[in-house]
MDAnalysis code that builds the backbone (N, CA, C; Angstrom):
import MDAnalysis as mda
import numpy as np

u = mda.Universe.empty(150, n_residues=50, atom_resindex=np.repeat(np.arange(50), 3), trajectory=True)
u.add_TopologyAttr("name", ["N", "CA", "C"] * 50)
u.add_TopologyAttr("resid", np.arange(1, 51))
u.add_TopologyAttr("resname", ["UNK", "UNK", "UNK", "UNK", "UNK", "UNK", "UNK", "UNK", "UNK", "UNK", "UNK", "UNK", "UNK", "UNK", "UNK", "UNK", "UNK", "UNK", "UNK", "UNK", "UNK", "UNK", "UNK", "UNK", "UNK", "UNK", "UNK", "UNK", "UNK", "UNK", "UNK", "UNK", "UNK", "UNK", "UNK", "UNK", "UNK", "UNK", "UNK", "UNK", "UNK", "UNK", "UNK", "UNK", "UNK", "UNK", "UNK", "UNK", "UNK", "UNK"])
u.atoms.positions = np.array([
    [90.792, -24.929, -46.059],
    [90.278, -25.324, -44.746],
    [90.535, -24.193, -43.753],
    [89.612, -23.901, -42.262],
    [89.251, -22.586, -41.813],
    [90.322, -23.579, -40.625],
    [91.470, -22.698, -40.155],
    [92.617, -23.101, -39.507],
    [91.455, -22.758, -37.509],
    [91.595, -24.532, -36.760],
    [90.965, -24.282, -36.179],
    [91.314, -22.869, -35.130],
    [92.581, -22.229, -34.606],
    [92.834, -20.961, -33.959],
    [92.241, -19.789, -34.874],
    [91.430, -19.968, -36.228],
    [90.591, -18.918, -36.150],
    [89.082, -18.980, -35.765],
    [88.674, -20.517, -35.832],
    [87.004, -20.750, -35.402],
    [87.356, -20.150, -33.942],
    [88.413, -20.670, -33.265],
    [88.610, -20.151, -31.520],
    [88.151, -18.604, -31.641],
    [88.350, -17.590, -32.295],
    [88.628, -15.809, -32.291],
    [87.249, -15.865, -32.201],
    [86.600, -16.168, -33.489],
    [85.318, -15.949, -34.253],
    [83.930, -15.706, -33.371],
    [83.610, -15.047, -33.731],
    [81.791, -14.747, -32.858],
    [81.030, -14.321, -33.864],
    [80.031, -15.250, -33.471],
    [78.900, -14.763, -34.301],
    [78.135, -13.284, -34.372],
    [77.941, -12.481, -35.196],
    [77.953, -11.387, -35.779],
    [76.647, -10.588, -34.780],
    [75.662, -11.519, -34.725],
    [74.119, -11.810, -34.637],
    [74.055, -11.640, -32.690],
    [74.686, -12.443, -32.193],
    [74.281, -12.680, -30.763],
    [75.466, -13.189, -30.087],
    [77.031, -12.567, -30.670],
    [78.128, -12.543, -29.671],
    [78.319, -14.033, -29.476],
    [77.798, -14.709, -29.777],
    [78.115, -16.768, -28.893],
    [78.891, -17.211, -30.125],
    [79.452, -18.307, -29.557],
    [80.566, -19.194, -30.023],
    [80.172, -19.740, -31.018],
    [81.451, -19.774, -32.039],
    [80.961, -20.676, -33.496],
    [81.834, -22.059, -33.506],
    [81.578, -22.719, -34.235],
    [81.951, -24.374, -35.226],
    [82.080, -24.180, -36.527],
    [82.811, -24.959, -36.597],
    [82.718, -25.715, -37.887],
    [82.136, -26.738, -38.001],
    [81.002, -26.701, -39.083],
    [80.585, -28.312, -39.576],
    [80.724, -28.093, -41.167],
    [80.807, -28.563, -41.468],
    [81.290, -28.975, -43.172],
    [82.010, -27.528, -43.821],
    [80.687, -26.767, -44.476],
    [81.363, -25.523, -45.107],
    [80.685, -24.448, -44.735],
    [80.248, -24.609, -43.654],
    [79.546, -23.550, -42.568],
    [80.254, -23.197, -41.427],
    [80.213, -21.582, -41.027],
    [80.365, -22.005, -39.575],
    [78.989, -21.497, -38.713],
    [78.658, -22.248, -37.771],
    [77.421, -22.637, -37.428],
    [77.750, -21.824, -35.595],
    [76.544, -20.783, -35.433],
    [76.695, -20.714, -33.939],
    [75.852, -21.415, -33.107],
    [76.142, -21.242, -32.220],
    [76.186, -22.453, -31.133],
    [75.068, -22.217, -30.453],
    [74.802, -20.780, -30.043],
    [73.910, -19.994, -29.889],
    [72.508, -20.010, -30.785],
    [72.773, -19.133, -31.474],
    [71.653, -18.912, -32.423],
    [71.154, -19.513, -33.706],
    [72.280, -20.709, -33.481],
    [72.033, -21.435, -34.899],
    [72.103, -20.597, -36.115],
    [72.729, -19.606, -36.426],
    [72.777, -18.852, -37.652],
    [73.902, -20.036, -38.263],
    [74.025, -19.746, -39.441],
    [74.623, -20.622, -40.162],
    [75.577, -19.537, -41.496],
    [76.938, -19.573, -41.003],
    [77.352, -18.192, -42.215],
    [78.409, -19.181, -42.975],
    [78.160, -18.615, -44.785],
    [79.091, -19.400, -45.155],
    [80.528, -19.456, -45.333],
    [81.323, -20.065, -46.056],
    [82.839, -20.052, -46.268],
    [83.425, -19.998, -47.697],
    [83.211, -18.863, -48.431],
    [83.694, -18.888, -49.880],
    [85.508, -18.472, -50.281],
    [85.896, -19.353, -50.960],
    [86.955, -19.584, -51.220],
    [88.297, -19.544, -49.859],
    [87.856, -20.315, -48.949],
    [88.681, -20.359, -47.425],
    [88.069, -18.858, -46.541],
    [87.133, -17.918, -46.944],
    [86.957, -16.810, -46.078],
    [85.693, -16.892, -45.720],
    [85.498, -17.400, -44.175],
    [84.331, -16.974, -43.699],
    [83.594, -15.703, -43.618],
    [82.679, -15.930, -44.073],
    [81.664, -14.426, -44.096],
    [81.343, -14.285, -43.347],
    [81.073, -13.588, -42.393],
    [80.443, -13.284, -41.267],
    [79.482, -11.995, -40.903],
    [78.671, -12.068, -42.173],
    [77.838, -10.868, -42.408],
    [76.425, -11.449, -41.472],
    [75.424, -11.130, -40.981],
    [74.144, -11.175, -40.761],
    [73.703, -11.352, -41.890],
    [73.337, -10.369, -42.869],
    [72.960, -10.362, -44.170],
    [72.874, -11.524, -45.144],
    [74.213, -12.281, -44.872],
    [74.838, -13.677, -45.310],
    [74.475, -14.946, -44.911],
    [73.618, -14.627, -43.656],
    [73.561, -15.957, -42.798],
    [72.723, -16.177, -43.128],
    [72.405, -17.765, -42.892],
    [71.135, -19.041, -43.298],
    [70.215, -19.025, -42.193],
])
């Protein structure tokens, strides 16, 4: 599980705005990119995102 004081750090890669957690995504808030979470490490590539 992604400890919530790191979703707080996190910015989306794409357009700088704030991310979430919803299930096994973290989802910006902004741009709706959607990056995933493999084995507890969020990716946070562009390349990666949904």
């Amino acid at each position: 599980m992604i400890d919530k004081e790191l979703i707080d750090i996190l910015a989306c890669p794409a357009c700088k705005g704030d991310v979430e957690l919803a299930g096994n995504k973290i989802i910006c808030k902004q741009c709706k990119k959607k990056y995933p979470i493999r084995d507890g490490v969020p990716i946070m590539l562009i390349d990666e995102a949904e």
